[in-house]
C-alpha angles and dihedrals in degrees: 000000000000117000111246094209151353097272118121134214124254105218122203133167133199112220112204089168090231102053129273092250100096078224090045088098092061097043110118086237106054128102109235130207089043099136095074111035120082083213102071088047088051092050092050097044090044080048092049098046090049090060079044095235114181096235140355113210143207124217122209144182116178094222139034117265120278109199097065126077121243091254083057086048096051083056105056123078091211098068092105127020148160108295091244103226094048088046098046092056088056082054101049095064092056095049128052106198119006112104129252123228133173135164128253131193113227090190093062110029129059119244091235087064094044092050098055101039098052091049094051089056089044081057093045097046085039100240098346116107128115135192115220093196115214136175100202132238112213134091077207087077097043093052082058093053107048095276131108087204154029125260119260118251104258091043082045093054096033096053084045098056091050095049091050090051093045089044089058089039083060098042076060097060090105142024117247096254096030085115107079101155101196122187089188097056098027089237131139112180141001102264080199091065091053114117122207107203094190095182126182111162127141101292106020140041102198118167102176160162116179117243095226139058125278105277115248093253090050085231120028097241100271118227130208132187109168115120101188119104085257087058106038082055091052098042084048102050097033104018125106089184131005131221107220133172124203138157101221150030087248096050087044097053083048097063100033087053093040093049097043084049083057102050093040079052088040089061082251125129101243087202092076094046102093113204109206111191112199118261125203107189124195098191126198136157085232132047092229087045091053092050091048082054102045081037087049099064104036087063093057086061103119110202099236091057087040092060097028084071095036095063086048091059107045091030101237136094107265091179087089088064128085106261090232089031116104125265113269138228106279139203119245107248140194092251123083099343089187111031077061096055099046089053094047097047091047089045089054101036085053098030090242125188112220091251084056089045095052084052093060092047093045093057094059114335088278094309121134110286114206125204127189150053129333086261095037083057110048097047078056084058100035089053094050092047092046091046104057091264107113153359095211138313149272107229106213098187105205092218139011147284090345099047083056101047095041082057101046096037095042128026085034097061078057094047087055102038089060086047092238090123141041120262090201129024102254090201143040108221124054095252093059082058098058097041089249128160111239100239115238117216127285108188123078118236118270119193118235102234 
């Protein structure tokens, strides 16, 4: 397929060290006990760098999920994992450019803490961190933070529009050259190129500063993922890059339209905005290989994980249906508003049963799955790109290492011989990567009495 212009792909992937197929963990092939051992992340970033992927990204929740039954929990490979941040800082000692990126929850941690965290791994990966906001789902957090529930939607996106703000208020606290540290004149920084945030707003009082320089990338790249109206407006206003799922080309066209139509209404230039739909590739050399593999997994579902995850998705408990029933009429929650409403949508508009829906989440959390050869899939993700669709793309492996190197030493040698993505990273922080302007500063100096 010819390539319609000289853009070129942004490529992510998200590394659950177990695979993002709920199955992956089962499959002959997938190195067990990952989760744990620093070994098997620093084969798979190695691996990623070396397909010179833009960011590799964490994901995190700060509970186990609540919705599921022990017997559904026993069953799931993500109920303990690496705390990110402390695992990306190992990891960025054993890479050199590809971008770090973890989730963090606005709703249970304080901005004070996130700003200084994610600058000090901006120090230490000398300018690559990235912050995938969240606002969290599950009354399972909020049990582990003094609550009894979650927050409800608007609260959630209300407290999280102010903490970004306050988070970039703090990455101001310096200029960039305020520490001199001079032997001669006994001085260490510019008391003139202090910042002062003094923030009072609805849910923080912040005064500042940070106790730490300004990060190389001014700002680590800031992440977004959220698809209600509540979190298009937020990635729209706050977001350097987006996580998205959809289905389908035509879901996916609707967002992409939608979200840069928010951020042009927001002042913002949409063009640096980069959408990156999720991605789940079965790779094979052969049509017929790709499909055993994709058919492979789907039969080690076992139906306690498939509705397990399920539940958690569309936030209700899907254990009450008839597994080959179809799927019911459901209330709106104040889980994942629009995971749900992508599921629901996909299981009425196929006449899905709930076992066939479960298949479909358990495949990639309702994200486009590809199956096919190097070729077959990268005319799936040149067509997306071409057709306003997409900036780039999230790769969600099902299983790992393999799903990971069949990707990167397989369907990326494609991408680049059809000149749709870089040989060679052309630059050494994230937001070189992503073709992002370093932000300059936007408070004036105030003095510390």
């Amino acid at each position: 397929m010819p390539v319609k212009s000289g853009r070129r792909m942004h490529l992510a992937t998200l590394l659950q060290p177990n695979g993002h197929h709920t199955a992956g963990w089962r499959h002959p092939d997938a190195q067990l006990g990952g989760d744990h051992d620093f070994r098997v992340y620093r084969h798979l970033a190695e691996t990623a760098e070396r397909g010179k992927f833009d960011v590799l990204f964490l994901a995190d929740a700060v509970g186990l999920r609540d919705r599921e039954t022990s017997e559904q929990l026993s069953r799931s490979p993500i109920t303990a994992n690496l705390e990110p941040l402390a695992l990306l800082s190992a990891l960025s000692v054993v890479t050199s450019r590809i971008g770090l990126a973890a989730t963090a929850s606005t709703t249970y941690n304080e901005p004070y803490h996130i700003a200084r965290k994610f600058a000090s791994l901006d120090h230490l990966s000398n300018g690559r961190a990235g912050w995938n906001v969240v606002t969290s789902f599950s009354d399972g957090e909020a049990r582990n933070f003094n609550r009894d529930s979650h927050p409800d939607h608007t609260t959630r996106y209300g407290r999280a529009r102010e903490f970004v703000s306050v988070v970039r208020g703090l990455w101001d606290s310096w200029d960039d050259d305020a520490f001199v540290r001079d032997k001669a004149s006994g001085r260490y920084f510019d008391p003139g190129k202090l910042h002062v945030l003094n923030h009072r707003g609805a849910h923080f009082a912040v005064r500042g500063p940070l106790n730490i320089a300004r990060a190389p990338q001014g700002h680590p790249v800031i992440f977004q993922a959220g698809a209600s109206d509540d979190g298009l407006g937020l990635a729209a206003e706050t977001a350097d890059a987006v996580y998205t799922a959809a289905q389908t080309l035509e879901e996916a066209q609707a967002y992409y339209a939608r979200l840069k139509g928010k951020i042009a209404a927001a002042g913002r230039d949409p063009q640096t905005v980069k959408i990156l739909p999720g991605i789940q590739p079965f790779v094979g050399h052969t049509e017929e290989e790709a499909k055993a593999k994709h058919r492979a997994l789907l039969d080690l579902i076992h139906p306690d994980a498939g509705l397990g995850h399920l539940s958690t998705l569309i936030g209700v408990d899907m254990s009450a249906y008839p597994l080959d029933g179809p799927v019911p009429e459901l209330p709106v929650t104040e889980s994942h508003r629009s995971r749900q409403k992508l599921l629901l949508d996909l299981a009425r508009r196929e006449n899905l049963t709930v076992r066939q829906l479960y298949g479909h989440v358990c495949n990639g959390a309702g994200h486009h799955t590809a199956v096919g050869t190097p070729g077959q899939i990268a005319d799936r993700l040149q067509h997306w790109f071409e057709n306003g669709a997409a900036d780039g793309f999230n790769i969600l492996p099902p299983y790992l290492p393999g799903g990971l190197e069949d990707f990167v030493d397989l369907v990326v040698p494609e991408l680049q011989r059809r000149g749709l993505f870089r040989t060679e990273y052309e630059g050494a922080t994230l937001r070189d990567h992503l073709g992002l302007a370093r932000p300059g500063l936007v408070r004036e100096a105030v003095r510390i009495a």
